[in-house]
C-alpha positions as CSV (number, residue, x, y, z in Angstrom):
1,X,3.8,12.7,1.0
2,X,6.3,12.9,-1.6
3,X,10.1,12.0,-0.8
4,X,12.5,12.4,-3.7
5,X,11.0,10.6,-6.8
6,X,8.9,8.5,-4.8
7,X,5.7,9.0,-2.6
8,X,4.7,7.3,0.9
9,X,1.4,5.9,1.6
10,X,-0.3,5.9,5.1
11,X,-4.0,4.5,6.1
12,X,-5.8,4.3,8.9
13,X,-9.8,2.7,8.6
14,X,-11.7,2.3,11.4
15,X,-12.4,-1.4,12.9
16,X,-16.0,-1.7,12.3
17,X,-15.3,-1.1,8.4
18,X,-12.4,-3.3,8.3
19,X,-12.4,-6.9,6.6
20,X,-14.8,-5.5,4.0
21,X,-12.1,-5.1,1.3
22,X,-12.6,-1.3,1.8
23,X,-8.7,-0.7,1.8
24,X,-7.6,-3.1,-1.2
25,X,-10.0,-0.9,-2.6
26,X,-8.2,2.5,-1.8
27,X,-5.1,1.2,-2.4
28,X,-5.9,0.4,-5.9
29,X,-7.2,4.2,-6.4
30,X,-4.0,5.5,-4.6
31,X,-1.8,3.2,-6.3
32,X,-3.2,4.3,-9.5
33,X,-3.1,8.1,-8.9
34,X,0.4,8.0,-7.5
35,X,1.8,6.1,-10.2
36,X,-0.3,7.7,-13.5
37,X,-1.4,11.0,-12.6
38,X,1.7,12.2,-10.4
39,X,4.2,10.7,-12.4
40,X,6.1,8.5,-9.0
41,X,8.6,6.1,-9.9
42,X,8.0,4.1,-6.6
43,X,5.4,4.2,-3.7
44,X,6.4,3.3,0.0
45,X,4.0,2.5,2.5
46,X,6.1,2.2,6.3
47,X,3.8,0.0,8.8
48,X,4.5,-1.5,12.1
49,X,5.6,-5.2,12.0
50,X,2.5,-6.1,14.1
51,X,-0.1,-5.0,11.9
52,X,-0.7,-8.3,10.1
53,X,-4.3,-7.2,8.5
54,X,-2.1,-3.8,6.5
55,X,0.8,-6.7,5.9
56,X,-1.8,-8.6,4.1
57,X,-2.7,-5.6,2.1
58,X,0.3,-4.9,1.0
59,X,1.2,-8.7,0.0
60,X,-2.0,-9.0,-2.0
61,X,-1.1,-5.8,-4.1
62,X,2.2,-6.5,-5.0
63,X,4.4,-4.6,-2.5
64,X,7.8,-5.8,-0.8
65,X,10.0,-5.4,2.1
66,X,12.6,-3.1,1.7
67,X,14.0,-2.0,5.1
68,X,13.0,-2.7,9.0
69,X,13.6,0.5,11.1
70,X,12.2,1.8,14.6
71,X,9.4,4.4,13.6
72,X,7.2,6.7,16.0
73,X,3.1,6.2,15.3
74,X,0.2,8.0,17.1
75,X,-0.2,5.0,20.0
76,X,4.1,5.2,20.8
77,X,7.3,3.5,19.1
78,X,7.6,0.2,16.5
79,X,9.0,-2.1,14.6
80,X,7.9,-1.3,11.1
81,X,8.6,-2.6,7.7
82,X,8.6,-0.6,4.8
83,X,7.2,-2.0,1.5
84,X,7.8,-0.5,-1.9
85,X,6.4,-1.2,-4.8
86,X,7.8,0.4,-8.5
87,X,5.4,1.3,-11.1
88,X,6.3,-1.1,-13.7
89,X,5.5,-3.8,-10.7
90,X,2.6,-2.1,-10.3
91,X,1.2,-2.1,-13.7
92,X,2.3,-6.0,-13.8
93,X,0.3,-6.5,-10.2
94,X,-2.7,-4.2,-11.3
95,X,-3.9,-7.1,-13.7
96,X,-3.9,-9.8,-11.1
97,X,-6.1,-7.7,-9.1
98,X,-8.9,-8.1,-11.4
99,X,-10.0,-11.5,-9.7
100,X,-9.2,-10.3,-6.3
101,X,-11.6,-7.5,-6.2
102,X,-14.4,-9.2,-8.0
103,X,-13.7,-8.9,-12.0
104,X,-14.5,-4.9,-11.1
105,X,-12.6,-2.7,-14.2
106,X,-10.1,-1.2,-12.2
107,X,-9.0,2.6,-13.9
């Protein structure tokens, strides 16, 4: 979803694919289309304060916390923290993540 000159992320993965680097993965891809194909200056990804696996996610590529707000999700009413990341910290980020996803060329 596009808001303005930046565009929000959301995931969901099922639990018996999680913790197999599936979504680091995706986010890359996403990350990468957002930022070089559509043009975005920023991406925000909103996610509820409890969901320490997406937090992680979101650590390892780069992202930071920009606001806390209330937000309505499918299972009722959280916490969440958005993260943002800019494409320039992108770009900086996307050569780290090399090493974390295995030496793999990344696009």
């Amino acid at each position: 979803m596009a808001e303005g000159d930046h565009a929000v992320r959301g995931f969901w993965l099922g639990l018996p694919w999680q913790g197999r680097g599936l979504m680091t993965e995706a986010v890359v891809a996403v990350n990468d289309y957002c930022f070089d194909v559509l043009g975005f200056r920023a991406l925000q990804a909103p996610k509820a304060v409890a969901n320490t696996s997406s937090r992680r996610i979101s650590e390892k590529t780069g992202m930071r916390v920009m606001a806390t707000e209330e937000r309505d999700y499918v299972s009722g009413r959280f916490l969440s923290e958005i993260w943002e990341i800019s494409a320039e910290e992108w770009r900086e980020k996307k050569k780290a993540l090399r090493n974390i996803l295995g030496g793999k060329e990344l696009s």
